[in-house]
C-alpha positions in Angstrom: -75.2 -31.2 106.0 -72.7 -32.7 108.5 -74.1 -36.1 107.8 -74.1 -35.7 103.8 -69.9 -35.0 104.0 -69.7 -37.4 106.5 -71.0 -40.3 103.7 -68.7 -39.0 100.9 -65.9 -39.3 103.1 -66.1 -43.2 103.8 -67.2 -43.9 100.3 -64.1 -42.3 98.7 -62.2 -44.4 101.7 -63.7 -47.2 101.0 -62.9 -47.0 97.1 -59.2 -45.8 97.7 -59.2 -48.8 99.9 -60.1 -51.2 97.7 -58.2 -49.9 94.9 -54.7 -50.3 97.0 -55.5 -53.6 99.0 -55.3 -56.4 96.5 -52.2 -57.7 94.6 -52.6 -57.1 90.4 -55.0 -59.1 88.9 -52.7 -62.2 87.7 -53.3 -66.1 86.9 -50.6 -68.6 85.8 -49.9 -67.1 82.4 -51.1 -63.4 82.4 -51.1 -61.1 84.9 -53.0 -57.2 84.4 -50.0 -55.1 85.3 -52.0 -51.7 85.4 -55.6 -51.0 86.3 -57.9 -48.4 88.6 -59.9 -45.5 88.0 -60.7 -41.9 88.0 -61.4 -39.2 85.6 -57.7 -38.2 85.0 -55.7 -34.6 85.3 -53.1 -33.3 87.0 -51.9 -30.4 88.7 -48.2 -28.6 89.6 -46.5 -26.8 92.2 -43.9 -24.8 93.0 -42.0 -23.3 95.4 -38.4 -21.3 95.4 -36.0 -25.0 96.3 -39.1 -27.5 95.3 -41.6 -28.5 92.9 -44.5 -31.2 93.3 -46.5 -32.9 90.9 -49.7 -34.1 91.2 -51.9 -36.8 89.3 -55.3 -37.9 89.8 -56.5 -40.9 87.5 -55.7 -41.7 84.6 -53.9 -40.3 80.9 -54.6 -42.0 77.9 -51.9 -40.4 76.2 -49.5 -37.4 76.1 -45.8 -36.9 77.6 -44.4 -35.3 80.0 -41.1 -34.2 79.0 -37.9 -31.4 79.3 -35.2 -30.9 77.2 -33.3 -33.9 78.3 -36.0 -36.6 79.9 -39.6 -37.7 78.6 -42.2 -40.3 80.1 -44.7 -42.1 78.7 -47.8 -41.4 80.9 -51.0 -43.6 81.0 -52.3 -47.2 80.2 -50.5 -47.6 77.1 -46.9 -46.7 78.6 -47.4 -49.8 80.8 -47.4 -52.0 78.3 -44.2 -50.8 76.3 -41.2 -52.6 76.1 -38.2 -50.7 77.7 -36.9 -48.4 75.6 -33.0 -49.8 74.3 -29.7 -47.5 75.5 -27.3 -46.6 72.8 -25.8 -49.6 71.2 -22.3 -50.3 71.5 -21.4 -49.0 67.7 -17.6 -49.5 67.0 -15.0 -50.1 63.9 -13.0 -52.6 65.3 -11.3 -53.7 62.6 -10.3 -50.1 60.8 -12.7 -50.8 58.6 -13.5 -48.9 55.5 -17.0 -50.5 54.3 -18.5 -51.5 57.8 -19.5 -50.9 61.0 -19.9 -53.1 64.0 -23.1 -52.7 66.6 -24.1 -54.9 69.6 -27.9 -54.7 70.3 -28.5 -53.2 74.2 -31.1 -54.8 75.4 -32.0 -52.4 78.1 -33.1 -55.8 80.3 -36.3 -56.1 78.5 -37.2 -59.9 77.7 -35.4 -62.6 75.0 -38.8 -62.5 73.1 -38.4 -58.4 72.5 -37.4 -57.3 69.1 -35.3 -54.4 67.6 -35.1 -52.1 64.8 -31.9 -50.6 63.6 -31.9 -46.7 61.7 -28.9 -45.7 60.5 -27.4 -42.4 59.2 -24.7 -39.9 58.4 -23.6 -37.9 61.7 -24.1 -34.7 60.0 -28.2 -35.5 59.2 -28.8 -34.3 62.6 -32.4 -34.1 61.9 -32.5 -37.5 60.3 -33.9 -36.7 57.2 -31.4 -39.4 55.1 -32.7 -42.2 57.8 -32.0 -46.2 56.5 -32.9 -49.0 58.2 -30.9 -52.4 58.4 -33.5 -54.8 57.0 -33.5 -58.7 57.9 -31.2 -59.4 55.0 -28.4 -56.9 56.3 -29.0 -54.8 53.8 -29.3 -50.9 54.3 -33.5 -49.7 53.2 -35.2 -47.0 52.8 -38.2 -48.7 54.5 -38.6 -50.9 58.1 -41.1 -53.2 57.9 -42.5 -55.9 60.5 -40.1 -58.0 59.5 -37.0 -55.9 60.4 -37.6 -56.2 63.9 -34.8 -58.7 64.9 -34.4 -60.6 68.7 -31.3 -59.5 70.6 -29.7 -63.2 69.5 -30.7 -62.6 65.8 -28.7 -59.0 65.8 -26.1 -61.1 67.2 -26.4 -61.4 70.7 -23.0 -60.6 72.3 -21.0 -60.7 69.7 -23.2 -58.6 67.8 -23.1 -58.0 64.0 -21.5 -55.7 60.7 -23.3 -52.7 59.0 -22.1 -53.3 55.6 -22.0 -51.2 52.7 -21.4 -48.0 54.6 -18.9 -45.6 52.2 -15.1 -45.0 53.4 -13.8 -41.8 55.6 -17.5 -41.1 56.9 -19.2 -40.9 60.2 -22.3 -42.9 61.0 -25.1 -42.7 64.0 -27.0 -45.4 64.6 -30.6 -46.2 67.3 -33.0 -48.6 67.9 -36.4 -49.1 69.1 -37.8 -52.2 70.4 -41.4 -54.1 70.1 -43.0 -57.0 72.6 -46.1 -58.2 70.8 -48.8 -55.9 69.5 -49.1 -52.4 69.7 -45.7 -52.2 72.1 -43.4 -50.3 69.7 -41.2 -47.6 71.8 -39.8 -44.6 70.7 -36.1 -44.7 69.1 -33.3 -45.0 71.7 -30.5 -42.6 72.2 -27.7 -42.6 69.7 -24.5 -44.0 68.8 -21.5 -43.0 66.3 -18.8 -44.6 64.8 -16.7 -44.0 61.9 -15.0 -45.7 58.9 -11.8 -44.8 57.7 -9.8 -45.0 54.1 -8.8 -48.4 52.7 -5.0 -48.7 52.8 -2.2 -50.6 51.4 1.1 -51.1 51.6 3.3 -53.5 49.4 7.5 -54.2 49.2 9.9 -56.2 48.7 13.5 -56.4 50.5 15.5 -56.3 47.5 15.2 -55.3 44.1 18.1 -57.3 42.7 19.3 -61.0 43.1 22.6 -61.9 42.1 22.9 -66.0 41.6 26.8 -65.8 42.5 27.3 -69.5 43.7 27.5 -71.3 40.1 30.1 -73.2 39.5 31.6 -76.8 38.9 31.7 -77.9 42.6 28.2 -77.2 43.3 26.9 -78.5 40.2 26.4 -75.0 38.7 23.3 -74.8 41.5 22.5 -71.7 43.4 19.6 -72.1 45.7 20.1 -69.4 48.9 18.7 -66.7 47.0 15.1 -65.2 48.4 12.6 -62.3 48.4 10.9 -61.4 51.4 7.4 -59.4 50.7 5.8 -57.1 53.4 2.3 -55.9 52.9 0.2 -54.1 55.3 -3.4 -53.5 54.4 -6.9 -53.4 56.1 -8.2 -55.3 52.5 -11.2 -57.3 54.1 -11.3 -60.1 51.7 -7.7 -60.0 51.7 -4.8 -60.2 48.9 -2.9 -61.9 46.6 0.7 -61.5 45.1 1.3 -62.7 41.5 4.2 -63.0 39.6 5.2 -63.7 36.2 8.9 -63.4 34.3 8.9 -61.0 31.7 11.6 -63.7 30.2 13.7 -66.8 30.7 17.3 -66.1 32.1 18.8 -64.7 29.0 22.6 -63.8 28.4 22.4 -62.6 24.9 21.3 -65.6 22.4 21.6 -67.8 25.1 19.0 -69.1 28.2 18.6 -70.8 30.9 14.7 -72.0 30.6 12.3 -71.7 33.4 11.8 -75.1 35.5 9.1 -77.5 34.2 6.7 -77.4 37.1 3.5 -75.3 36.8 2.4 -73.5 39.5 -0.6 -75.5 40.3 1.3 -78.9 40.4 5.3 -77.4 41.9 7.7 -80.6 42.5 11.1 -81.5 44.4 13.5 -80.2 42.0 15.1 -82.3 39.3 17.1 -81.2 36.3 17.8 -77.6 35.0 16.6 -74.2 35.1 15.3 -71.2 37.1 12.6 -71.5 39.4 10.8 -70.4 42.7 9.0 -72.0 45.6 6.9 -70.5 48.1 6.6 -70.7 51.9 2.8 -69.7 51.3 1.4 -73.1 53.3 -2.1 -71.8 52.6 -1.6 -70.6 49.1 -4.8 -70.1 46.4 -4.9 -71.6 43.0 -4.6 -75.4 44.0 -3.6 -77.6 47.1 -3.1 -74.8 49.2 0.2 -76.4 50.8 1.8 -77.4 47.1 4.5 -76.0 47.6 5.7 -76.8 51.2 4.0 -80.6 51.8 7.2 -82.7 52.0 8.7 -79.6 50.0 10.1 -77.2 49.1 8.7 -77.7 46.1 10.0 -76.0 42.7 7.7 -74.9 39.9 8.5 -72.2 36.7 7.9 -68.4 36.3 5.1 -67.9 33.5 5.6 -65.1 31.1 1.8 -64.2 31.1 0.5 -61.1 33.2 -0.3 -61.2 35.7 1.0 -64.1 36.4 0.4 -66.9 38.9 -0.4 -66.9 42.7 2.8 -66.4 45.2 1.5 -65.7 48.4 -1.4 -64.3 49.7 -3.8 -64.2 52.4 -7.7 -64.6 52.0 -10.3 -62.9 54.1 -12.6 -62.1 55.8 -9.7 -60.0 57.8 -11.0 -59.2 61.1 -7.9 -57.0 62.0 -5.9 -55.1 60.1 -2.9 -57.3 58.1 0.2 -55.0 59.8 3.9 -56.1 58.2 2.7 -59.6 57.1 5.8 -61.0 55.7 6.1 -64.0 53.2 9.3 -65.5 51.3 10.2 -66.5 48.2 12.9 -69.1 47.5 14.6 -68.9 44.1 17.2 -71.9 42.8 18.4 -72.2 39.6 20.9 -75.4 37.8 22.7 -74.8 34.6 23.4 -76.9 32.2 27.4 -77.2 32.4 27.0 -77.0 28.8 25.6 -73.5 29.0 28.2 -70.8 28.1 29.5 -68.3 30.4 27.4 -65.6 30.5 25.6 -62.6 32.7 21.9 -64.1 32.3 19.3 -61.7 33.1 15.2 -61.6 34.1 12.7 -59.5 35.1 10.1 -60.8 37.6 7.4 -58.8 38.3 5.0 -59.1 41.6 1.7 -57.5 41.3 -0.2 -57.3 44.6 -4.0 -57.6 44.2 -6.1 -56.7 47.3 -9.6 -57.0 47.4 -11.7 -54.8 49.5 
């Protein structure tokens, strides 16, 4: 009987030995990360100040898990990619519509790819979950081809969830896949909110008195100006129009609007009332019209809403705070024109687009 336990004894050395004594089984491009034997199970223990676990073998699946940790246990757990932190997920531009997120990779490899599910912070339980599909867009399903590399979501500099709705808190996490049958779990979560488009829109004055008209200037007035101020988190930007709701007008009598359109303004020559623009980057035309070799003059329409004044296009990655533009206004009279209080209304329409 001695004998008998005696042989059992070096055999199970002998197998514990071999199992432990060589490196994984590798070549140049694969190498088995996991492999031995037994017939699996496991057993606990615990004392007062301690608790040991024990494992013999192998799990093909099941967790072990507590309220706040889980672990994959068994052969298919090796192969998993790692699963991805919480994502950076911010608004960095007060945004209204979007969301920014950066992709963290968790140090898994540049050939891993992620999945993105999205939701409102009060669907604790996920049952409204969206995934951000190849295209961007927000879906109701994730296919194969959602799964994204870190430098397709963006890399660093990451990338916009767009479409979200205004005033409203999000939570985002991802789950990563390496190859076949490698998909993790979804990753902790992340929240960020959008907030309520804004605008602001004003001008410094809301009169203009053309006082300098007389013989010894040639009946010209040209130090007259309106400075604008909008402040707006518009993320295509805006763009101030204006129109005249009439020609300078004392009565029967007028003083006409200059000649030049908007779309073609020139140095001035001859009579009338009319604007230029420091806009050096100004829609509908050569965007520098009206300041190359300027300033250059052009004629109030009558039409709403008008032509372009100012404006500033997007996309607007920060907020526009206090952005101020000016207007410069000159008008020449005919010294034939009677004597007169001539009066207009000019009307500036802001249009933002969000």
């Amino acid at each position: 009987m001695r004998q008998k336990l005696l042989i059992i004894f070096i055999v199970v050395c002998y197998l514990l030995v071999a199992a432990n004594s060589f490196a994984a089984p590798s070549s140049t491009n694969y190498q088995l990360r996991d492999y031995s034997f037994g017939s699996g199970g496991s057993e606990g223990s615990d004392s007062t100040n301690f608790s040991l676990f024990g494992i013999l073998g192998e799990f093909s699946q099941g967790n072990l898990s507590s309220s706040n940790f889980k672990i994959g246990a068994g052969l298919p757990n090796t192969i998993l990619p790692a699963l991805p932190p919480a994502p950076a997920f911010t608004n960095p531009g007060s945004y209204y519509d979007r969301l920014h997120v950066i992709i963290n990779t968790g140090g898994n490899p540049s050939d891993t790819t992620y999945a993105i599910a999205i939701t409102e912070a009060d669907d604790t339980a996920w049952n409204n979950i969206r995934y951000i599909q190849s295209d961007g867009a927000m879906g109701t399903a994730l296919g194969l081809e959602d799964f994204l590399t870190y430098t397709a979501w963006g890399g660093a500099t990451g990338t916009d969830i767009t479409d979200l709705e205004p005033n409203k808190t999000y939570m985002i996490k991802v789950k990563a896949r390496q190859g076949e049958f490698t998909e993790t779990a979804w990753g902790p979560e992340a929240t960020a909110s959008t907030i309520v488009p804004s605008l602001s829109f004003g001008v410094d004055s809301d009169a203009i008195v053309f006082d300098e008209l007389n013989s010894l200037n040639n009946f010209t007035d040209d130090t007259k100006s309106t400075v604008m101020t909008t402040t707006t988190n518009a993320y295509n930007g805006y763009v101030v129009y204006g129109f005249a709701t009439q020609p300078l007008t004392a009565n029967t009598q007028t003083i006409p609007h200059y000649g030049s359109p908007n779309s073609a303004p020139t140095s001035w020559t001859g009579y009338g009332f009319g604007y230029s623009s420091q806009d050096n980057n100004l829609t509908g035309g050569t965007p520098d019209r009206f300041t190359n070799g300027g300033p250059n003059y052009a004629g109030f329409t009558e039409t709403s809403p008008g032509d372009p004044i100012v404006d500033t296009p997007g996309p607007i990655i920060t907020p526009i705070v206090a952005e101020q533009f000016t207007v410069d206004y000159r008008v020449t009279a005919d010294p034939n024109t009677p004597a007169g209080v001539y009066q207009s209304t000019i009307i500036y329409i802001i249009v933002p687009t969000y």
